[in-house]
C-alpha angles and dihedrals in degrees: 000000000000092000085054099052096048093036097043096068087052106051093043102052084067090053088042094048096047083049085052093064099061118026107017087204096054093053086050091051081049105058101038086058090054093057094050096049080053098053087055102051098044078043087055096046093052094052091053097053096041102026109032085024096224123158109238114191142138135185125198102205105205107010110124085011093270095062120244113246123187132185130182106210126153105292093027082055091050094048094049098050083040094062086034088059102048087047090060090048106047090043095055082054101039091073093063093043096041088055104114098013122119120232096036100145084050089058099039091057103045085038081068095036091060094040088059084044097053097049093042079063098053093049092049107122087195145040087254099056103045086048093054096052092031076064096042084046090055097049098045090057089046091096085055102071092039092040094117096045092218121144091258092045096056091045095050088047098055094052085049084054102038090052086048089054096045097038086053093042095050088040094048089060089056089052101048085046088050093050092047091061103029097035086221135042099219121148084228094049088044097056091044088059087047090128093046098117088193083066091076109088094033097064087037095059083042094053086053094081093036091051086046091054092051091055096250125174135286085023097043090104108111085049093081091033089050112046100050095062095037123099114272091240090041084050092050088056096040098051091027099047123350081071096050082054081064099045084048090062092050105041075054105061094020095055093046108041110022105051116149095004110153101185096044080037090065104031087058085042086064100043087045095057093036088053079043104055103031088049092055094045087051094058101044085053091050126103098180113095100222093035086057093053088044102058084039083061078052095052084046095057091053093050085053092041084050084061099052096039081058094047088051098048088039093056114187093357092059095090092121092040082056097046093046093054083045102053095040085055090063092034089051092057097049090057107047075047084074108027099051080053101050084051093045076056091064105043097049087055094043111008090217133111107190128109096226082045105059098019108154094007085133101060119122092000100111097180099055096037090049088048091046085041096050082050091045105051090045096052090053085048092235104180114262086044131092096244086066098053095049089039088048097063092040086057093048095046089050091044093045073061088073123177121049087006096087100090087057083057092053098044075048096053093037086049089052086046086056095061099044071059102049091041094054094047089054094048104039089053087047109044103017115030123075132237115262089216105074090201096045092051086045085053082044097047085049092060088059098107099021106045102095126027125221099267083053098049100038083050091047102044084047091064103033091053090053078069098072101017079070096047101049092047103033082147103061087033124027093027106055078044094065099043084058090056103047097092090051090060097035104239124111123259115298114245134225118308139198092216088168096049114135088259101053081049090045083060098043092046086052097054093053096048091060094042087055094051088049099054080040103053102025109024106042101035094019104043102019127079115174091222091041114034116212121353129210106238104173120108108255090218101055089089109142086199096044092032102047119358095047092046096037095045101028103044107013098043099057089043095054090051098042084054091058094049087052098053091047093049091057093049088062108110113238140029105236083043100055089035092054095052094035084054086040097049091051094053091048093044089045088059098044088044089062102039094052082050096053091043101053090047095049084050086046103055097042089051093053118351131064132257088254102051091048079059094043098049101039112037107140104048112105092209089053095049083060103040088060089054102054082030097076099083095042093043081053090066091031098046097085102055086054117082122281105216106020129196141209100276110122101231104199120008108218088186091101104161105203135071089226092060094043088050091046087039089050092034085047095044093042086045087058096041087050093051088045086047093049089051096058090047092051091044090057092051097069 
């Protein structure tokens, strides 16, 4: 059953893409068919483990060298349905909101790809495992987040893909550390070497790539940049799902080898509040639509990563801080489920994100304002909604800490203020303002009753009445949910709670009378103007990715490493020696140079351009004149995942300029060719 879930997506994005080729409706039949083949059976599956209480698990000695090893227990089950679920969803919207896009067979089929991969993730029974299809998982979303081909997709992608690099390479090093000393990277194996002090920096170099991926601070950066030019549907997945396969990753290693830590506790205690609280004043500053919800995706990571920081510092009596992470982490899915497609509403009607831009849009429109409403009042964990009910655990495990911890309560409690603020900003310019424009709010007023069709609605209402249906039953729900998933995360089963106690409320009550101060005090005098709508307030400048990451990895970097070089090459005895292999080295590095260049921008042209323009731009290159030759069999597969129709947008510009961005774009191009070479050893070994 396991081998047909991962297997099913897979296999079906091939059949869905040479459909594709053909009959566009077919290949989105097709594909709605696949994810619903796939809810079932991830629905089936869960039944069996929780219901029939039957042990699911297979192991593949051999395959990929190490073996691959998978089991479906409670949470791994919950997970799985849960990304099951949000797939089903978003593609049932995607074919209203792909209508008129470009690339749509390209998406379809690495949508499928990823959501293989990422079941493929939940189910891993080992580190290994869960690292090769966490890498599969990466490279497959990648065409998300480049989907439209713009100048700020394609940046934004390549941050997405230059952290996921860096954060699996990083994370590949822990791992072969951890199997050097264990001889296996089982949870299981992993748990039983809990009091083995050398594991340390091991699991700490292998959390890196799973907290990049979550979107942890400080490498949360291509989080903000990602999800605004993504695709509303690709967004819902990237903020609902591909971040949970990150905090899976850490509730694996931080659950069974850091209890009771104090040192790694409150060092993850930190990162957590800091993700928390400059996720939440981003997007409060923020005057973009999807940004807002993105960085909101930041500030709920920290509120996750608080809940494991507590289970961790709590040891064994940290069963409610885990649950509470736990059960946040499905509640969290479910919605950014149903904000990322009220917003994908809005951009397929207006194709617009800014506030001033689509400013009373959602007035008069009841189907969409109950659904963003059901998402809004979750998110600011108003009681009655499933926010509250998951908030409401994290709170009660970092209070259960006592003492100092105090001031980490009231950041918790400010964060959560924060997004009662940003919430209400967004809603009230939705749903309540007008429109400055008196002939834009009458267009908008005309869409009331034809801006969304019936697929769309009915996907949309599925996912916005599971809001409230969690937080008035937490008991038959949420609840249930966490005592499954006590084993994975090593705690026992949470007890009963008295989640509306006057204290609980006390908190609640806190956190929205600081969100409505907020919205009060900075939103409305401070980033509203009548005559000229929200104002971006925040300092262009103060850009962690422009400011720090480019400069450091693009420019000291290189120059570190020049200046080595350098220092080598003098201490090289003899003149004609060191001038000989100086001499030597440039005209190497000259060839190499060339032939990297020629390659990216073969593999660049295949991947987005046309065959004419590749002649057109680059005539008089030798290396060029012969790629195109030996190029014709391979441009007739690739063809199609090119455009059809391009225009005159320069999609990447090779004329780099400086010796520090050739050196990151080689190192970059020669990392990738050496994974893809490792892969095919590996392969051969088996």
């Amino acid at each position: 059953m396991i081998v047909l879930v991962i297997l099913l997506p897979m296999l079906g994005a091939l059949a869905a893409y040479l459909a594709g080729r053909k009959r566009e409706d077919v290949r989105d039949a097709l594909t709605r068919a696949i994810t619903w083949a796939e809810f079932l059976a991830a629905a089936w599956t869960f039944l069996q483990v929780n219901a029939l209480h039957r042990e699911l698990a297979l192991s593949l000695p051999g395959v990929c060298a190490l073996g691959l090893t998978f089991r479906a227990d409670g949470f791994r089950s919950i997970y799985a349905l849960v990304a099951a679920f949000l797939w089903l969803i978003t593609t049932q919207f995607s074919g209203e909101y792909f209508r008129h896009s470009k690339n749509k067979n390209r998406y379809y089929f690495f949508t499928l790809i990823t959501l293989g991969a990422t079941i493929g993730l939940f189910y891993s029974d080992d580190l290994y495992t869960t690292f090769v299809f966490f890498e599969i998982m990466s490279m497959a979303s990648y065409p998300w987040v480049a989907h439209d081909e713009t100048k700020a997709a394609l940046r934004a992608a390549a941050t997405y893909l230059g952290i996921a690099v860096l954060g699996g390479m990083v994370s590949l090093m822990g791992l072969f550390l951890l199997y050097h000393r264990l001889g296996t990277l089982s949870f299981s194996a992993i748990r039983a070497a809990s009091s083995d002090a050398s594991l340390a920096l091991p699991a700490v170099l292998a959390l890196f790539g799973f907290a990049a991926k979550a979107g942890a601070f400080p490498v949360h950066v291509w989080l903000p940049k990602a999800h605004p030019v993504a695709p509303a549907p690709a967004s819902a997945l990237l903020s609902g799902i591909l971040t949970k396969t990150g905090m899976f990753g850490i509730l694996a290693i931080c659950m069974n080898l850091f209890v009771g830590n104090r040192a790694f506790g409150n060092a993850l205690l930190g990162i957590a509040l800091a993700t928390m609280l400059l996720g939440a004043v981003l997007a409060l500053f923020s005057t973009n639509l999807k940004r807002t919800l993105a960085c909101s995706s930041m500030s709920q990571i920290g509120y996750i990563l608080t809940g494991v920081a507590c289970a961790v510092l709590l040891g064994e009596h940290g069963s409610l801080a885990a649950a509470g992470a736990v059960t946040h982490m499905v509640n969290h899915s479910l919605l950014k489920l149903t904000l990322f497609l009220c917003a994908g509403c809005v951009y397929m009607n207006l194709h617009a994100l800014e506030l001033n831009d689509v400013r009373g849009f959602g007035r008069g429109k009841p189907l969409l304002h109950f659904c963003f409403l059901m998402g809004a009042l979750g998110l600011a964990g108003v009681p009655l909604f499933n926010g509250y009910v998951s908030k409401t655990m994290i709170h009660e495990g970092l209070a259960e800490l006592g003492g100092a911890y105090h001031i980490p309560e009231w950041i918790f409690l400010f964060a959560a203020g924060l997004t009662t603020g940003y919430m209400l900003k967004l809603y009230i310019a939705l749903f309540l303002q007008k429109n400055p424009d008196a002939a834009q709010q009458k267009r908008f007023d005309t869409m009331n009753r034809r801006y969304m069709n019936r697929r769309s609605a009915l996907a949309l209402t599925a996912s916005a009445i599971l809001v409230p249906l969690l937080g008035i039953l937490p008991g038959f729900t949420l609840m249930p949910l966490a005592r499954i998933s006590a084993p994975f995360v090593n705690r026992h089963p949470v007890g009963a709670i008295r989640l509306f106690s006057l204290t609980n409320l006390r908190g609640g009550a806190i956190t929205l009378i600081i969100g409505t101060l907020a919205y009060m005090f900075v939103v409305r005098k401070w980033m509203f103007r009548p005559s000229k709508g929200y104002l971006n307030r925040w300092p262009h400048w103060l850009d962690l990715e422009d400011m720090f990451y480019r400069p450091v990895l693009c420019q000291g970097l290189s120059r570190i490493l020049c200046g080595v070089c350098s220092v080598l090459d003098k201490l090289i005895e003899g003149r004609f020696v060191s001038g000989f292999l100086a001499r030597t080295g440039i005209a190497i590095l000259r060839v190499f140079d060339e032939l990297t260049d020629h390659l990216a921008l073969i593999l660049r042209e295949l991947l987005f351009a046309s065959r004419e323009e590749m002649h057109r731009t680059q005539r008089d290159s030798i290396f060029i004149r012969m790629a195109c030759v030996c190029a014709d069999g391979v441009y007739a597969v690739s063809r199609r995942l090119a455009r059809k129709h391009p225009d005159e947008r320069t999609i990447t510009d090779m004329r780099y300029g400086t010796f520090a961005t050739n050196a990151i774009s080689f190192g970059l191009l020669l990392c990738a060719m050496a994974v893809l070479f490792a892969i095919v050893y590996v392969f051969s070994r088996v």
